[in-house]
C-alpha positions as a printed NumPy array, in Angstrom:
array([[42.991, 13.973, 73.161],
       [42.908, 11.731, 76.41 ],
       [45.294, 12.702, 79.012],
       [45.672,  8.907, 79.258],
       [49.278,  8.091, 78.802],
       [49.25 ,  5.137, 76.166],
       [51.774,  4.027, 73.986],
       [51.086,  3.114, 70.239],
       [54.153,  2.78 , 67.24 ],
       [54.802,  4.905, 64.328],
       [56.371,  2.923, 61.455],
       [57.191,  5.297, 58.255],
       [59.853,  4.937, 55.449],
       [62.343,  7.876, 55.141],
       [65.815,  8.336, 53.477],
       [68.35 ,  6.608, 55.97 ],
       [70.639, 10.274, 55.169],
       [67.695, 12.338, 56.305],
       [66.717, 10.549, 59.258],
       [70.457, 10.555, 60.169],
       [70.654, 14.62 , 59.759],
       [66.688, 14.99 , 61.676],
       [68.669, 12.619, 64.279],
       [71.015, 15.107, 64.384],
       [69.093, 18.39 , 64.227],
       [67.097, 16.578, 67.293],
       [69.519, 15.719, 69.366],
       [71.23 , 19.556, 69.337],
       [67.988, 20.492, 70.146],
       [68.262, 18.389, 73.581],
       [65.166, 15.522, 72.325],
       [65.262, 12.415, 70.184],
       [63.23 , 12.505, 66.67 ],
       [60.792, 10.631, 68.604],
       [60.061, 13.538, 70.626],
       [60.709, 16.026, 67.48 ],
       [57.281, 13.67 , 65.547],
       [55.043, 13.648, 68.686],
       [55.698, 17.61 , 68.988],
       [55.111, 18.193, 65.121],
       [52.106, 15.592, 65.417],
       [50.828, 17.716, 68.528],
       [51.021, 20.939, 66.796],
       [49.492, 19.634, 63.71 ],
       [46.221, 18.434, 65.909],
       [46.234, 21.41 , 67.615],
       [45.846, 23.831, 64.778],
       [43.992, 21.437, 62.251],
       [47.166, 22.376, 60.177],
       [50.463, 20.968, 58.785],
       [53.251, 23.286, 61.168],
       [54.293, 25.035, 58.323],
       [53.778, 26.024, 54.941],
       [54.093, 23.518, 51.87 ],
       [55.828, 25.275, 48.786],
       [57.064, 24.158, 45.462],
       [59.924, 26.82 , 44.934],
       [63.519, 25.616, 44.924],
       [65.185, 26.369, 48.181],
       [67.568, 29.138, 46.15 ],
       [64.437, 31.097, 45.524],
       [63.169, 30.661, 49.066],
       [66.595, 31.756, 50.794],
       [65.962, 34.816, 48.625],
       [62.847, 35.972, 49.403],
       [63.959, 35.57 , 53.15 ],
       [66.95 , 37.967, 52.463],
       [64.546, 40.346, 50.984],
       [62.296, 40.388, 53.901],
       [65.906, 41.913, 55.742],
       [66.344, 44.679, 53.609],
       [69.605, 45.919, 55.6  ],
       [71.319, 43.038, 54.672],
       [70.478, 43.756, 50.735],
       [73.049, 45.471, 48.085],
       [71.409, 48.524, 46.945],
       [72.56 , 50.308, 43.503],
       [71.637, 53.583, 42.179],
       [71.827, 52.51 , 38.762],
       [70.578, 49.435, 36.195],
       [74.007, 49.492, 35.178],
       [75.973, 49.486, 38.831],
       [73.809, 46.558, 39.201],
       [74.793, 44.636, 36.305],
       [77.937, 45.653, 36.352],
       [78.259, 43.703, 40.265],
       [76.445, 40.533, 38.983],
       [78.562, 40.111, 35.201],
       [81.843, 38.98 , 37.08 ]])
């Protein structure tokens, strides 16, 4: 990339609600979403990469597997039927 400082336009179609809550996510962060694209954009050149990783699991299965990478913060039962006995409420 040339250190050249030029100036060209994005133009995209989002969901007006998630552009409002990137906005927002942005601007806690101290940058505009403008900012927030060229740094994604920027990382994705620089690693030949998308800056994360795509899935297809639901988000629900995805928190989980986060908890479980914390084990402290996980119940733990000595029994099958402790277990089921906490999750049939």
């Amino acid at each position: 990339m040339s250190t050249e400082k030029r100036e060209a336009q994005l133009s995209i179609r989002i969901d007006p609600t998630l552009k409002e809550a990137a906005q927002n996510v942005a601007k806690d962060m101290g940058m505009d979403l403008s900012a927030a694209v060229n740094m994604f954009l920027v990382k994705m050149v620089k690693d030949h990469a998308l800056p994360f990783t795509p899935t297809s699991l639901p988000a629900e299965t995805l928190q989980a597997l986060k908890e479980a990478k914390n084990s402290a913060i996980l119940t733990k039962y000595r029994t099958p039927d402790a277990m089921w006995k906490d999750l049939v409420v």
